[in-house]
C-alpha positions as CSV (number, residue, x, y, z in Angstrom):
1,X,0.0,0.0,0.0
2,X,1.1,3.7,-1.2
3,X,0.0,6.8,1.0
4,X,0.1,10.4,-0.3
5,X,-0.4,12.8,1.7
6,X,1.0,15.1,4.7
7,X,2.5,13.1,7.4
8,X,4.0,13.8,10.5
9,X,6.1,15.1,11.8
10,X,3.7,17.6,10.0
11,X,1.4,18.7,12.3
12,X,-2.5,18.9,10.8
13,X,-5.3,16.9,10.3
14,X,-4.4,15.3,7.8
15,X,-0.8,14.0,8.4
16,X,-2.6,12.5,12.0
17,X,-5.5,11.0,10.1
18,X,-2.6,9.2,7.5
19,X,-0.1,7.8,10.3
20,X,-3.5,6.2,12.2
21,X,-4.8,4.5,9.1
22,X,-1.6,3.6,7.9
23,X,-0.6,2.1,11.0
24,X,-4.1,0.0,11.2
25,X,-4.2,-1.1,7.9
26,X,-0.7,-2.5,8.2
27,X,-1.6,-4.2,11.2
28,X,-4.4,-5.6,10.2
29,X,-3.2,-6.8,6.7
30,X,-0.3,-7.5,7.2
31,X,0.9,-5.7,4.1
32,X,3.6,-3.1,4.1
33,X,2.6,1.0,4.4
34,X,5.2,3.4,2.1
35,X,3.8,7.0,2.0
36,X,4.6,9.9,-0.3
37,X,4.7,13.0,1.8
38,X,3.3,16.2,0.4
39,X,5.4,18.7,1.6
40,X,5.9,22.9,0.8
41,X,9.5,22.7,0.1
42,X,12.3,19.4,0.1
43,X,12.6,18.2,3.2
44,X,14.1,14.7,4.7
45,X,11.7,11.6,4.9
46,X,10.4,11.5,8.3
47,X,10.9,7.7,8.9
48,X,11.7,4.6,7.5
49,X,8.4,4.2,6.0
50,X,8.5,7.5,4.3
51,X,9.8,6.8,0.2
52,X,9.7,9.9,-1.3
53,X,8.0,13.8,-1.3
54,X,5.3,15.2,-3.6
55,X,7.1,19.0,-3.2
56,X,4.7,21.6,-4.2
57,X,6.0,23.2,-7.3
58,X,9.0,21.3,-8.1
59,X,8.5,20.1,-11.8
60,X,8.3,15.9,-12.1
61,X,7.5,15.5,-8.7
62,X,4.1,14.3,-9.5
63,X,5.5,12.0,-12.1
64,X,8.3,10.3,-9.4
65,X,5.9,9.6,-6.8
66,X,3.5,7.8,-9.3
67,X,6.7,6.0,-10.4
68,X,7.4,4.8,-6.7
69,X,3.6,4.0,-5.8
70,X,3.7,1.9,-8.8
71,X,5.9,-0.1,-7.7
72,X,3.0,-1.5,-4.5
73,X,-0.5,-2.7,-5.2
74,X,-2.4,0.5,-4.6
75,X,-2.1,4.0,-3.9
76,X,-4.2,5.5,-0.9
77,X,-4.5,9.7,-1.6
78,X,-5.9,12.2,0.9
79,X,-7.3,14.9,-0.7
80,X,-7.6,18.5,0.6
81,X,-6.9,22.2,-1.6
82,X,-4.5,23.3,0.5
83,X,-2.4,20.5,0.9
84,X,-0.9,20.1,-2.7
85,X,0.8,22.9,-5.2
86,X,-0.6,24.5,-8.3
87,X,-3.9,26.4,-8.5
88,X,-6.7,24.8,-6.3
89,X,-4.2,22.1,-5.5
90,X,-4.6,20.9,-8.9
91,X,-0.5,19.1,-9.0
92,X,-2.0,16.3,-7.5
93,X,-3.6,15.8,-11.2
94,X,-0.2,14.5,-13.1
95,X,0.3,11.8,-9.9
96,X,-3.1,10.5,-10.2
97,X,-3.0,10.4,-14.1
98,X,0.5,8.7,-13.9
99,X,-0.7,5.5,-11.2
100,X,-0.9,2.1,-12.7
101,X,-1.9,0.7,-9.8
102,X,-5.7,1.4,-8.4
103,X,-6.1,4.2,-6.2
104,X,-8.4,5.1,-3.5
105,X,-9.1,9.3,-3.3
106,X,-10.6,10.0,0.1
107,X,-11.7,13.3,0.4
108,X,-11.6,15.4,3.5
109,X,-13.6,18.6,1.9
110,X,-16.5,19.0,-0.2
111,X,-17.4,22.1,-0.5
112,X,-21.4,23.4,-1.5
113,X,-20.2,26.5,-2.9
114,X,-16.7,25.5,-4.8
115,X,-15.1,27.7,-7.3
116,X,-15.1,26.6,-11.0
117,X,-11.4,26.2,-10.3
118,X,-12.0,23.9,-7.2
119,X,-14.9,21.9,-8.9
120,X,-12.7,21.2,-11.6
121,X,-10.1,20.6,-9.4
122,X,-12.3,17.8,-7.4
123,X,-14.0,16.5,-10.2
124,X,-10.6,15.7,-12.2
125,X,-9.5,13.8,-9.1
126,X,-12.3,11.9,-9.0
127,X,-12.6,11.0,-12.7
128,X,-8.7,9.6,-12.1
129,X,-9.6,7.9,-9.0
130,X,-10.2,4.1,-9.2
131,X,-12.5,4.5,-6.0
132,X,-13.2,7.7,-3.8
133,X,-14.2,7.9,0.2
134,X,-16.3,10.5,1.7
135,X,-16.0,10.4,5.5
136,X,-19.9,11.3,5.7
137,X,-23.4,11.0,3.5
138,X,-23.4,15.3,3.5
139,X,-20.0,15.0,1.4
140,X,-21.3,11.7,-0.8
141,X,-24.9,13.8,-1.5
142,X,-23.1,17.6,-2.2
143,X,-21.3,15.1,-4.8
144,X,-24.6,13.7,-6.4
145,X,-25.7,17.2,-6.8
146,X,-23.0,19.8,-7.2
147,X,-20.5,17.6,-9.1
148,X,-19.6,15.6,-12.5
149,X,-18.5,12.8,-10.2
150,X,-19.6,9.1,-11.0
151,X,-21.2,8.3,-8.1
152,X,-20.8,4.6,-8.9
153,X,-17.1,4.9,-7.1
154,X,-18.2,6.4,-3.9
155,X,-18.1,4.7,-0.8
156,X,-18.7,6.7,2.7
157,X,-16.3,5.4,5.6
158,X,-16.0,6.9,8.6
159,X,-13.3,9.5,9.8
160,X,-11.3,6.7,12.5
161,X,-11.3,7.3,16.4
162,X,-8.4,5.4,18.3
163,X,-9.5,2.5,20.6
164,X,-9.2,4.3,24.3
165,X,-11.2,3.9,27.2
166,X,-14.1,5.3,27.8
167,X,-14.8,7.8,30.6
168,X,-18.7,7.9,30.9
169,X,-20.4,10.5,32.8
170,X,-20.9,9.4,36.0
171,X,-22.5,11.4,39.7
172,X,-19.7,13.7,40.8
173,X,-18.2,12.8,43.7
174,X,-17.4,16.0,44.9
175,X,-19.8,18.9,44.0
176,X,-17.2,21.7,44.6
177,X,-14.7,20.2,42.0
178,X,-15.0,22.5,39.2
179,X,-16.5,20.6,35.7
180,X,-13.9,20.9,32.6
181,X,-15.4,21.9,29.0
182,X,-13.0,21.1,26.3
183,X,-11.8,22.1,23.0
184,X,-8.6,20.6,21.5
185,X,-7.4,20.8,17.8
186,X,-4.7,23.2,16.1
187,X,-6.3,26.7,16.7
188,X,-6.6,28.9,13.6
189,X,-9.3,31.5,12.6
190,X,-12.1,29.4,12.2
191,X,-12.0,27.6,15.0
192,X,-14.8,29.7,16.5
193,X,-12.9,29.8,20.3
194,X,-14.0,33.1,20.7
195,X,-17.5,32.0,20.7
196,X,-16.9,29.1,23.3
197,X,-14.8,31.9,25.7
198,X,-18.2,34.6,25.4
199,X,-20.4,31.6,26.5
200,X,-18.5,31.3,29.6
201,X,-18.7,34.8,30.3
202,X,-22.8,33.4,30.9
203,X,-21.7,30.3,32.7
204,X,-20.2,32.6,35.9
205,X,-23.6,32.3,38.6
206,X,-23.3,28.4,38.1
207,X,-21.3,27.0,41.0
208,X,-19.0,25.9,41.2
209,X,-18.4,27.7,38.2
210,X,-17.2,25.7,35.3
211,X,-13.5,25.8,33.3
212,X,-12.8,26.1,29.7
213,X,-9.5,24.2,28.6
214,X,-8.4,25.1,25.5
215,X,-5.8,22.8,24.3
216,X,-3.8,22.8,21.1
217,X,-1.1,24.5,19.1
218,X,-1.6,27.2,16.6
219,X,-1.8,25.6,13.0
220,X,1.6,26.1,11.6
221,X,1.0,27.6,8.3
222,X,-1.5,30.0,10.1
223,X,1.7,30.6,12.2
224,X,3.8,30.9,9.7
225,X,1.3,33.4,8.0
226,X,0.2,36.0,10.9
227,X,1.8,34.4,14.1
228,X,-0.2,33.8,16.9
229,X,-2.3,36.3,16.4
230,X,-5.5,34.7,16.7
231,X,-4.4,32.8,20.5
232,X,-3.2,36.4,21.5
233,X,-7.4,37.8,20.5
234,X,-8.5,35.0,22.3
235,X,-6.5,35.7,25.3
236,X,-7.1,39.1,25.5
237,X,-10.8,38.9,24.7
238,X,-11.0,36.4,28.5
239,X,-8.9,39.4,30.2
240,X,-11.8,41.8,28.8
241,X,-14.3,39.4,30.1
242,X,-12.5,39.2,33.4
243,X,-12.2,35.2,32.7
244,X,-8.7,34.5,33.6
245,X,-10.0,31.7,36.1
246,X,-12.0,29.9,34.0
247,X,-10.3,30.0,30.7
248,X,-7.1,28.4,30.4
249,X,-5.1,27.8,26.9
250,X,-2.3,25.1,26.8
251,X,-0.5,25.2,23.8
252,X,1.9,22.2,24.2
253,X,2.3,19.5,22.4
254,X,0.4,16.5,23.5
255,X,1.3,13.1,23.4
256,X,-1.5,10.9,22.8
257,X,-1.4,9.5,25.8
258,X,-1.6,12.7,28.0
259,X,-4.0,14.1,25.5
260,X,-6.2,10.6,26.1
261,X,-5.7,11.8,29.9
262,X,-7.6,15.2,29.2
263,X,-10.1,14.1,27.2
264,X,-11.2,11.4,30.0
265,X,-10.8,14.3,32.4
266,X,-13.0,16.5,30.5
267,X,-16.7,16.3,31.6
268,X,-18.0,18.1,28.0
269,X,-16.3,18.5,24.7
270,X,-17.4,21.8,22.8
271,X,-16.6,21.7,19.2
272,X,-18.0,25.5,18.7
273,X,-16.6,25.5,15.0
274,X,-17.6,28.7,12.5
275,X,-17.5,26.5,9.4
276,X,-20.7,25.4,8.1
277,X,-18.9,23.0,4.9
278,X,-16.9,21.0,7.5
279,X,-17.9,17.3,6.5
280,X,-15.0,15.9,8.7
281,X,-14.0,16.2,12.3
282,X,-11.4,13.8,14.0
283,X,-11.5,15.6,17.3
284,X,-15.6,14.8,16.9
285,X,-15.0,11.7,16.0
286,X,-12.7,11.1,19.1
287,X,-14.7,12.6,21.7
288,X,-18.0,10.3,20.6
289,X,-15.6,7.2,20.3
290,X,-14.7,8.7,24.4
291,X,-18.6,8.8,25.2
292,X,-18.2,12.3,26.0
293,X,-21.7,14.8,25.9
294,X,-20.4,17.1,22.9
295,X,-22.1,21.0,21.8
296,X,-21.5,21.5,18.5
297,X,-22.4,23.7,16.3
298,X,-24.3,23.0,13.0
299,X,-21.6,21.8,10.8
300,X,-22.5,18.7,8.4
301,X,-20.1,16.2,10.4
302,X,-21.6,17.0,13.8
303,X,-25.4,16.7,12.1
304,X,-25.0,13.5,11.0
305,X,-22.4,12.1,14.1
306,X,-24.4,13.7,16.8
307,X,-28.1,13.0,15.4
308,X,-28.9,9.5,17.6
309,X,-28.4,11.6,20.7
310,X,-24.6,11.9,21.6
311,X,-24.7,15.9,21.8
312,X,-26.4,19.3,21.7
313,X,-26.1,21.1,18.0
314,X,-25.9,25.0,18.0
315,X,-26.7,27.3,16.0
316,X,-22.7,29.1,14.5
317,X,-21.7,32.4,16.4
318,X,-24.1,32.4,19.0
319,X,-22.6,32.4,22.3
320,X,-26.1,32.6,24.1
321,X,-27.2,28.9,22.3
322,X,-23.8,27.4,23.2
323,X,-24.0,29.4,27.0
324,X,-27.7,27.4,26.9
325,X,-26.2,24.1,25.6
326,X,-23.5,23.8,28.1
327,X,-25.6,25.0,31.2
328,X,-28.1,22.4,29.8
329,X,-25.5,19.3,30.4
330,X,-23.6,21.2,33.2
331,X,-26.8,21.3,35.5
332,X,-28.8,18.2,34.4
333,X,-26.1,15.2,34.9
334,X,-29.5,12.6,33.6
335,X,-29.0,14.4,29.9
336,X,-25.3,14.4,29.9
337,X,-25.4,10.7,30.8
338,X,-27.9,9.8,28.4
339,X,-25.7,11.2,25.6
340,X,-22.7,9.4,27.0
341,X,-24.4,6.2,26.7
342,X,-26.1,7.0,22.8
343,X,-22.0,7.5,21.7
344,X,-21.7,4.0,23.4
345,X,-24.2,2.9,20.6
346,X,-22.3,5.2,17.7
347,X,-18.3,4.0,19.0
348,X,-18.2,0.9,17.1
349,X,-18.2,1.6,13.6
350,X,-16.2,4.9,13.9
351,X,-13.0,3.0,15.8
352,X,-10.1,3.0,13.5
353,X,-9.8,-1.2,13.7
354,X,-13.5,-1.0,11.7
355,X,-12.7,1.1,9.8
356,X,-9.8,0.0,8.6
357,X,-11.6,-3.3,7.7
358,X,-13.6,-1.1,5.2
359,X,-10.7,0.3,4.0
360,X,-8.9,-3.3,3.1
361,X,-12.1,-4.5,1.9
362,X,-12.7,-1.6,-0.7
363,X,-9.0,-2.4,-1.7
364,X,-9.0,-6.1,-2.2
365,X,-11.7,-4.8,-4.5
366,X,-10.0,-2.7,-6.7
367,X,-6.8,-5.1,-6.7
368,X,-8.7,-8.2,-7.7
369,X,-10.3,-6.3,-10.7
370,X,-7.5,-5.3,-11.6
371,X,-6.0,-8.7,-12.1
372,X,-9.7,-9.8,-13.4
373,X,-8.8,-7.4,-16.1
């Protein structure tokens, strides 16, 4: 199996969501993982399992990676606009065209109102693709209607969660221990913080009064375009509020096991995101898969994950709703437990064993008619 796409020790989404499917499907096939890391500029493989780089703008780039991922049985590409060169990310195109071997596009956005460049874009990928993964039936249906895509390829697998154990809500022990509302992820404009921060300006008569833990490093191309502007808002908006007490911001890197730690710690996760086109969400899909009570706002991803009863949905930029939502599971521990036992009922089939079975399955597809043909 071939991988393109970021990889650590890139730090985003994407490079995360490639090392945790790469690592499952290896161990659970048995077959051997080589990835092709997209990369801004020529940089030195990041491991042994690291072959080669797909450098944005470097001319035959495209064409060497196909040569290398032709060498295995098929090539697994994560797609996303900003992660490849050219115009709407569109030097991905010459790789895919250049693959012998199938090739499996999952895409991480769909957006409902693209740019002709970025329709193009997607719809060019998918017409190379031998097989193409939404994480989510939003993304599969803004295909049917907004794209030249044959749907006949598309297959909808989950974004993975890790195994971990859960942390149910359960009767505090103590009723003078402060309760812990989360948000993790790499913090970027976007992100919708500063929504999460004025809801617990609403939050202060409840007592004890609740935290806000905002964990995560800035996204580094948003750092390496304005700094950390955006934390330094955030921070300064809680000093405004007088919130220094209840919101805290820890910006250091997380292992996965301390990060499993916080998240188990945490008696709410609030995912109070501004996009409204976001069809994927690992941090979502990681606080269900840890039966935590989750207020989300609107965005397709926390629709479809949240709709048997695992969280609150809110509507975007309104810190009243989200103030509402959180005194809601914060006061009534009956609701918050009832939603930590309906994302009992939604773990299975978002854990990354299942669905890297999907994954190998769709695969052993492609591979066997390939050799039918």
């Amino acid at each position: 199996m071939g991988f393109v796409s970021s990889y650590p020790p890139t730090v985003c989404g994407l490079a995360t969501f490639t090392s945790s499917l790469r690592r499952e499907l290896v161990a659970a096939g048995g077959a051997r993982g080589s990835v092709i890391q997209a990369v801004d500029a020529p940089s030195a493989p990041a491991g042994d399992e690291v072959i080669g780089s797909l450098v944005a703008g470097e001319p035959g780039s495209g064409l060497r990676a196909a040569a290398q991922l032709n060498q295995g049985d098929i090539a697994i590409v994560q797609h996303e606009y900003g992660i490849y060169g050219g115009i709407d990310g569109d030097e991905i195109l010459p790789l895919l065209a250049a693959l012998t071997v199938p090739s499996i596009v999952v895409l991480h956005t769909v957006l409902s109102e693209p740019t002709p460049g970025q329709r193009a874009v997607l719809e060019m990928v998918a017409g190379l693709a031998g097989a193409v993964v939404t994480m989510g039936t939003t993304a599969r249906d803004r295909l049917a209607t907004g794209y030249a895509v044959d749907m006949a390829k598309v297959s909808v697998i989950p974004h993975g969660a890790p195994v971990v154990k859960a942390a149910p809500v359960r009767p505090r022990a103590d009723a003078t221990t402060r309760p812990t509302v989360l948000t993790w992820g790499l913090l970027g404009p976007g992100k919708g913080i500063e929504w999460g921060v004025e809801a617990m300006a609403l939050l202060r008569d409840l007592s004890p009064a609740p935290r806000y833990l905002v964990a995560g490093r800035t996204h580094p191309k948003v750092l390496a375009y304005e700094g950390d502007v955006y934390r330094q808002r955030l921070i300064e908006r809680t000093r405004q509020l007088g919130l220094d007490d209840a919101v805290t911001f820890d910006s250091r890197y997380l292992t996965t096991t301390e990060l499993n730690a916080m998240v188990a710690a945490a008696d709410i996760v609030l995912l109070p995101y501004d996009s409204t086109d976001q069809v994927t969400s690992g941090v979502l899909s990681e606080a269900v898969a840890a039966s935590k009570p989750v207020v989300a706002t609107r965005f397709p991803h926390a629709v479809e994950l949240l709709s048997g009863g695992a969280g609150l949905l809110v509507p975007h930029r309104d810190p009243t709703a989200t103030a509402t939502a959180l005194r809601t599971l914060l006061t009534r521990r009956d609701i918050a437990e009832d939603m930590s036992r309906a994302a009992v009922t939604t773990t299975p089939g978002v854990l990354w064993p299942a669905v890297a079975q999907r994954y190998l399955a769709l695969a052993d597809q492609l591979v066997r008619a390939r050799v039918g043909a």
